[in-house]
N, C-alpha and C positions, 0 to 999 in steps of 0.2 A: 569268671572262672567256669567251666565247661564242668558238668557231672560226667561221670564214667561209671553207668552199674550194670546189674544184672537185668531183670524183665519186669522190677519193681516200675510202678512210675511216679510222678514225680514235677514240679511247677516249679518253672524257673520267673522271678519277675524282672523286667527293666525298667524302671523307672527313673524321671527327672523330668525337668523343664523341657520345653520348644527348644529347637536345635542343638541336643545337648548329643545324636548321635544311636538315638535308641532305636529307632527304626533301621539302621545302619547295620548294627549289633543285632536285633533281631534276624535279619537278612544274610548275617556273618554266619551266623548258627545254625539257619537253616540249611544254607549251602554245606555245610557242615555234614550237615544229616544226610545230604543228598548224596555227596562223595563216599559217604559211608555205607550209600546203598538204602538209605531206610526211608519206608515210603513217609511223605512227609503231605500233610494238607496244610493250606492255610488259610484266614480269614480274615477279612476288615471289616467295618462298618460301613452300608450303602451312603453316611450321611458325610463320609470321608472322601470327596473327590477333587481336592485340591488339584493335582498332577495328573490322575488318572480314575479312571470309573474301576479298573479290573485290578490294578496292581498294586502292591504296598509300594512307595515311593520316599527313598528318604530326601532332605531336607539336599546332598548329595548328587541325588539323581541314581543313585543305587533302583533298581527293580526290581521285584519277581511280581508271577503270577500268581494272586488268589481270589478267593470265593468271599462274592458280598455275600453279606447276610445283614436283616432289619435290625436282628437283636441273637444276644446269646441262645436263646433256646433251640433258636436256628441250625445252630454247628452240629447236635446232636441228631437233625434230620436229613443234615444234607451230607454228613463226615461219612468217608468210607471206614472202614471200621478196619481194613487190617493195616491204617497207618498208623506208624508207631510216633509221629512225632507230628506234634501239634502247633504249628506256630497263628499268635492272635497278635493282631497290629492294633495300635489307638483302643486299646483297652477300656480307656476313659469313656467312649462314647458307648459302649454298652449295655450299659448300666449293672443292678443288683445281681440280676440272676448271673451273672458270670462266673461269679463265687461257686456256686454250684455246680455250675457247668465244667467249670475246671478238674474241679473237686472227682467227679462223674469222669472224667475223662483220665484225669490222674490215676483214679484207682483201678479201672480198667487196664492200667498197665503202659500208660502212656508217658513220654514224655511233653508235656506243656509249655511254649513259652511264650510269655506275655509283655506287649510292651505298653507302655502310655502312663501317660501325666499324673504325678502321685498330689501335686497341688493344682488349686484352680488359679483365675486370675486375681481371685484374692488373697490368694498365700493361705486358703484352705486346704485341706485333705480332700481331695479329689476320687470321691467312690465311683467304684470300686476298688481302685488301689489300695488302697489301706485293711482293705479286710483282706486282699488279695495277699498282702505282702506277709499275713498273720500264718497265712495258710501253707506258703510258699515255702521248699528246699533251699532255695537260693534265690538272693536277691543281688541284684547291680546297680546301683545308683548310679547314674550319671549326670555329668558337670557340662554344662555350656559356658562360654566368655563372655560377660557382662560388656553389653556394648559402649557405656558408659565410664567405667572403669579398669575394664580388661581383665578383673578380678574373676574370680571362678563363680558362677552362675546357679543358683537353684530353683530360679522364680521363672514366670512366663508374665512378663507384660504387656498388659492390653494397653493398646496404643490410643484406641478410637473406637465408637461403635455401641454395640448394646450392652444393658445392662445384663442381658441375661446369662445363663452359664455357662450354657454352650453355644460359641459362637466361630463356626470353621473358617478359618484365617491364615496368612501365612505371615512372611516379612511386610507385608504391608500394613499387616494388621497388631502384630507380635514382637515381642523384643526380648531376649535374655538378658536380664539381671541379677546382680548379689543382692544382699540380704542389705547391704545399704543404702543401696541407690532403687530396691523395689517400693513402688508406691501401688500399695495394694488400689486395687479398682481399675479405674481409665484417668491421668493424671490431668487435670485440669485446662494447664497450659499446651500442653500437647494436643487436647482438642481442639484447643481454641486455635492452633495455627494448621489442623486440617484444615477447619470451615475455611479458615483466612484464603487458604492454598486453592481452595475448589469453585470458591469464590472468582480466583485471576483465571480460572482456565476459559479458554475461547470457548 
C-alpha cells in the first residue's frame, strides 16, 4: 500500500525472501515518484553486483539507475538533499547504522523506501531489518513460491558454499522455500551433489 501525506516523512519497508519480488516493488515505487515529478535518489550496496555494478536489478530484469555506496553513512554524504524520496535496495548488506540513517532522513522530511531480507539463511532475523521494520510507517512483506512444494515462500535457501552470513548469490546459489521444506544452514545432501556435479565437469 502506497502513503499519500503532506511534507511529513516517513519509511516504507519491504521485506521477505530471495525472489519474492522486492526489489521489483521497490522499482514500482520509485517510478511512481518519478511520474509524480519528485526528485527521487537511490542507493545500493557496492557489495551487490550480481546483474549490474550501477543499477538495482530485480531478480525480473526490471532496472533503474543508482548510487553505490560502502555503507549507510555514505547516503548522507553523497544525497542531494532537495530529493524528496529516497529509495534503498538490499537493505541487508548495510549494516546498523542504517537505522539511523533512515531515521535522519525520514525526519528531515523525506520519504524512505527500503527493501532487503528480513531473515538470514538460517531462518534468522536479518539486521538491520528488524529494527528497520520497529521504526517503519509501513511495512510489506513479501512471499516467493517454494521451489519444492509450490507453497508460499518465506525462507531464502543456501544451496552451497560458505558458512558465513553474507554471501552474494543468485539461483545458483539460493532457493525459496516454506517453512516446511526450509533446512536452516546449507543442506547436506544438496552439497554433496554440487561436489559430485563439479567433479564430472571437463
Amino acid at each position: 500500500m502506497d502513503i499519500i501525506t503532506g511534507n511529513a516523512g516517513w519509511i516504507e519497508v519491504i521485506c521477505g525472501p530471495m525472489f519474492s519480488g522486492k526489489s521489483e516493488e521497490l522499482i514500482r515505487r520509485l517510478r511512481r515518484a518519478m511520474i509524480a515529478r519528485k526528485r527521487v535518489a537511490v542507493f545500493k550496496p557496492v557489495i551487490d553486483d550480481r546483474y549490474s555494478a550501477e543499477e538495482i536489478v530485480s531478480h525480473g530484469d526490471l532496472r533503474m539507475q543508482s548510487q553505490v555506496i560502502h555503507d549507510a553513512g555514505e547516503m548522507l554524504e553523497r544525497i542531494d538533499w532537495r530529493a524528496e524520496v529516497v529509495g534503498v535496495d538490499e537493505a541487508n548488506f548495510m549494516g546498523p547504522s542504517l537505522v539511523e540513517v533512515a531515521g535522519r532522513l525520514a525526519d528531515s522530511g523525506k520519504q524512505v523506501i527500503i527493501a532487503g531480507l528480513d531473515t538470514d539463511y538460517l531462518g534468522r532475523p536479518f539486521a538491520p531489518i528488524p529494527d528497520l521494520l520497529a521504526q517503519a510507517e509501513s511495512i510489506t512483506k513479501t512471499l516467493a513460491v517454494c521451489v519444492r512444494c509450490g507453497n508460499p515462500a518465506k525462507h531464502t535457501q543456501r544451496l552451497r558454499g560458505s558458512d558465513e552470513l553474507i554471501v552474494v548469490g543468485a539461483k545458483d546459489m539460493y532457493e525459496a522455500r516454506c517453512r516446511r521444506c526450509f533446512e536452516p544452514g546449507i543442506p547436506k545432501q544438496q552439497e554433496i551433489d554440487f561436489v559430485k556435479a563439479r567433479r564430472r565437469e571437463p
